[in-house]
N, C-alpha and C positions, 0 to 999 in steps of 0.2 A: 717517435713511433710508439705506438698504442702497445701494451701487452697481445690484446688479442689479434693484431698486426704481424706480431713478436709471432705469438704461436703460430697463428697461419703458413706465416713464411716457414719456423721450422719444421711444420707438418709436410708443408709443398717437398720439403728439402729430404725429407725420410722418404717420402713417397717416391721420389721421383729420380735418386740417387742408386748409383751402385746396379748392378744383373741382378735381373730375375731370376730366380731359383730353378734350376730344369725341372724339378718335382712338379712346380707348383703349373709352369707350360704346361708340362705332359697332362696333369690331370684337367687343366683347362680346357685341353685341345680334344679329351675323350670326350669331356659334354656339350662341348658344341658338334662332337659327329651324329647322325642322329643312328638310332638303332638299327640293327640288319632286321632280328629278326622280331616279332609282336606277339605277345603271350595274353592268348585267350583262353579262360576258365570259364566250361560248362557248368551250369547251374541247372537246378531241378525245376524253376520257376523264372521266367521270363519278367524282369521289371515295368517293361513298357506295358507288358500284357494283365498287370496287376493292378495297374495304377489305370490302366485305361477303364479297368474293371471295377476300380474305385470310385472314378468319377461318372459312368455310366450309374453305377447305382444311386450317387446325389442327382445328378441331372441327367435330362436326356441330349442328347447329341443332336445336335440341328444335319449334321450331313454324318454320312458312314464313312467317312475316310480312313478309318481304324476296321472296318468291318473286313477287309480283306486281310489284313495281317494279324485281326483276332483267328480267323479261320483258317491261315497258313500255322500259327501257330497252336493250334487245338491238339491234343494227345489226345492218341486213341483209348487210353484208360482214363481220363479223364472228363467231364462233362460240363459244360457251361452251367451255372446254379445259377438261376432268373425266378 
């Protein structure tokens, strides 16, 4: 048998021998549950609305498919700079 034969088999043999640690289930079993509840943070500026705003300024838009969620998005102290 080869050394690295040798190791393999004593790796398989650590790996595979003896209970799992209950610590190590428990914390397994919390990250496969998935979360209750989703934490969303308001921001003062919308990224899609920036970036749409970015590439409107290099190119023009062939269809407005952005135009209705620029306009859902507009603040009233605010003003579109064109």
């Amino acid at each position: 048998m080869s050394s690295s034969d040798e190791l393999e088999r004593k790796l398989s043999e650590r790996l595979t021998e003896g209970q799992m640690e209950e610590e190590e289930r428990d914390s397994r079993e919390r990250r496969l549950i998935p979360p209750k509840y989703e934490v969303r943070i308001q921001t003062e500026n919308d990224p899609i609305v920036e970036e749409t705003r970015q590439y409107r300024a290099m190119a023009k838009e062939l269809d407005g498919r952005y135009d209705d969620y620029l306009n859902k998005a507009k603040r009233p102290d605010s003003e579109d700079k064109k």
